[in-house]
C-alpha positions in Angstrom: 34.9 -20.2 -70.3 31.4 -19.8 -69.8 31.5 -21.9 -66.2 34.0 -20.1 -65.0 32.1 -17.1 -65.4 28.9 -18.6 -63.9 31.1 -19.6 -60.9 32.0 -16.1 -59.8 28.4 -15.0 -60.4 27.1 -17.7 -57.8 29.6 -16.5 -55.3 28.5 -13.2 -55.2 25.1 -14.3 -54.7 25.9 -16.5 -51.8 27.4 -13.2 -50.2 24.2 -11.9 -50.8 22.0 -14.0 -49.5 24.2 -14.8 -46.2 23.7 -10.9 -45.5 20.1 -11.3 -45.8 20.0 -14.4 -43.5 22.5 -12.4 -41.3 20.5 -9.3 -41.1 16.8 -11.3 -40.7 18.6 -13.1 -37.5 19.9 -10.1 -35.8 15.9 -8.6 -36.2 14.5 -12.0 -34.5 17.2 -11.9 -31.6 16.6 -7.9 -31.2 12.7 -8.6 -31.2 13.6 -11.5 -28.6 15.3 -9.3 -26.5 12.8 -6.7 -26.7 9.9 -9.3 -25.7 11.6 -10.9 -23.1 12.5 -7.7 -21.2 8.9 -6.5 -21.5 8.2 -9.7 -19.7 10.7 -9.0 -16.9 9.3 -5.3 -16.5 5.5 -6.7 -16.4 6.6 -9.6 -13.8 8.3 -7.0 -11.6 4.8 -5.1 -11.5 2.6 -7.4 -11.2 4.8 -8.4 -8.0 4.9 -4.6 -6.8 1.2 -4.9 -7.0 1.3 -8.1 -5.0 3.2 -6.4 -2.5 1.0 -3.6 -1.9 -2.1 -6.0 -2.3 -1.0 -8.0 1.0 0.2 -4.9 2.7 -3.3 -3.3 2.5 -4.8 -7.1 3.5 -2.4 -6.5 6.5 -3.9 -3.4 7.1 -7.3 -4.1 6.6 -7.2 -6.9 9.3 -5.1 -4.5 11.7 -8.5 -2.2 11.9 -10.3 -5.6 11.7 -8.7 -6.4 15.3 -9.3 -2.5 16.4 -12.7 -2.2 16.1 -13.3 -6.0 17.5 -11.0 -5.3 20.1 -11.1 -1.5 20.9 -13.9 -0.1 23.4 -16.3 1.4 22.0 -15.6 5.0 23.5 -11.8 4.7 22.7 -13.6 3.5 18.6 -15.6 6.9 18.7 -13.1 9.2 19.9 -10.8 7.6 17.0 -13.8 7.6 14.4 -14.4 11.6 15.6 -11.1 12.7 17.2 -13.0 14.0 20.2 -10.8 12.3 23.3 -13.1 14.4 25.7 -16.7 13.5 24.3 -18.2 17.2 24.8 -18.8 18.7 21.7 -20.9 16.8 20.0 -20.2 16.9 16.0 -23.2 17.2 13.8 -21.5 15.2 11.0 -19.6 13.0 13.0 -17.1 10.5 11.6 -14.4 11.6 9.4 -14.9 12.7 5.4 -14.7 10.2 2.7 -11.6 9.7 1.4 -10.1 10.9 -1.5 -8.2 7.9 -3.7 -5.9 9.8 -5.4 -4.8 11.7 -1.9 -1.4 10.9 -2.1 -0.5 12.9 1.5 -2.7 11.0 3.6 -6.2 11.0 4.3 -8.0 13.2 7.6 -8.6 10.8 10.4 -6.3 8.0 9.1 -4.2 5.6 11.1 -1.0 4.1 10.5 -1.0 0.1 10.5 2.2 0.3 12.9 0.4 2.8 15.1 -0.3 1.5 18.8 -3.8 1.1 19.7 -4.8 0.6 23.1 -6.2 -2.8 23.2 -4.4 -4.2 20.6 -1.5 -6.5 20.2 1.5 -5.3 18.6 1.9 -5.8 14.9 4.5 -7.3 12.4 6.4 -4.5 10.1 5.5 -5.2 6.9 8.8 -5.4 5.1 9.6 -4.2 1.2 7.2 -1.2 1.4 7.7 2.3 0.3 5.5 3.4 3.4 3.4 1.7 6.0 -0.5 1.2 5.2 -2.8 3.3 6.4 -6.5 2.9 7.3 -9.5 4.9 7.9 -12.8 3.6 9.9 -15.7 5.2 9.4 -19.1 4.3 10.9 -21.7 3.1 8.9 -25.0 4.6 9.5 -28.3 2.6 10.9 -31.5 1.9 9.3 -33.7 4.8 8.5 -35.9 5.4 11.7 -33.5 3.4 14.3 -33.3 5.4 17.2 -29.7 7.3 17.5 -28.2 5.5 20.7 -24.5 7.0 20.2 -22.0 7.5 17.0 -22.3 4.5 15.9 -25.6 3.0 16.5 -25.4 0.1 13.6 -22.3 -1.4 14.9 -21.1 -1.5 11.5 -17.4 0.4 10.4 -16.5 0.5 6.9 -12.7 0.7 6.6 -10.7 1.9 3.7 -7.2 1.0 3.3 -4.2 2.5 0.7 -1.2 1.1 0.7 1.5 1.3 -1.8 4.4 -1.5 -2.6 8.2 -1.5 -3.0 7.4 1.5 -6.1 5.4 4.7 -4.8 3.7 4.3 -7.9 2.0 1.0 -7.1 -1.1 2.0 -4.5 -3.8 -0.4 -3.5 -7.2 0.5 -2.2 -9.4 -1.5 -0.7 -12.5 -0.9 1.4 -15.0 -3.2 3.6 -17.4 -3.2 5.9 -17.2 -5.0 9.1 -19.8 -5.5 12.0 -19.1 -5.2 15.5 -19.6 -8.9 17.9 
């Protein structure tokens, strides 16, 4: 009698401890899931950021190509937005920037804009909105005579551009000399 009694105990016991097994596997495959759709989310942004990292590279060599290629009164009267040269601005250039502008910066171009001078560009595809780009002239050396708007010959360039989310946004900035 006493083994038959020890027999239902250890069935019981199995139930339990098949629960237990039961209910530890269903935490590791709900932790599982949980990790591997973090992963998917943090590939698809560091993609997005890819995105808008080579759109602003586009960009940054699309002003690359204008100033190289531009003439330098058609540069100034972009840098200034005087077309007609005859007031002269006593800040010229355009203000710096302001990185977390999300409307657009003053004096900014459009990486699809036409520029005279310049070949035609590629659309840059899986974008929320084109690049845009803003030269700016880098002043000379202290005491170098003032021989127009951009006596240095040097242009820094800041680019934003954002990926396939709005959210994603890229700046970059650079200096480049004119040949």
């Amino acid at each position: 009698m006493n083994q038959a009694c020890g027999n239902r105990h250890q069935r019981g016991m199995v139930l339990v401890v098949g629960l237990i097994f039961l209910l530890l596997m269903t935490i590791i495959g709900a932790t599982a899931i949980q990790t591997t759709t973090l992963d998917e989310r943090m590939a698809g942004n560091m993609k997005d950021r890819n995105v808008s990292f080579q759109a602003a590279e586009a960009a940054l060599r699309r002003a690359e190509e204008v100033i190289i290629n531009t003439d330098p009164d058609v540069l100034e009267s972009m840098i200034t937005g005087d077309e007609d040269h005859e007031e002269p601005d006593p800040h010229p250039g355009t203000p710096d920037p302001d990185l977390n502008d999300n409307d657009g910066w003053a004096g900014e171009y459009s990486y699809e804009e036409d520029v005279v001078g310049v070949d035609d560009v590629v659309a840059i595809a899986n974008v929320v909105a084109p690049p845009i780009y803003l030269i700016q002239c880098v002043p000379g050396a202290s005491g170098a005579e003032p021989g127009g708007l951009c006596d240095s010959g040097r242009y820094r360039v800041t680019v934003r551009a954002q990926g396939e989310i709005a959210n994603t946004v890229v700046i970059l900035e650079t200096v480049i000399g004119r040949p």
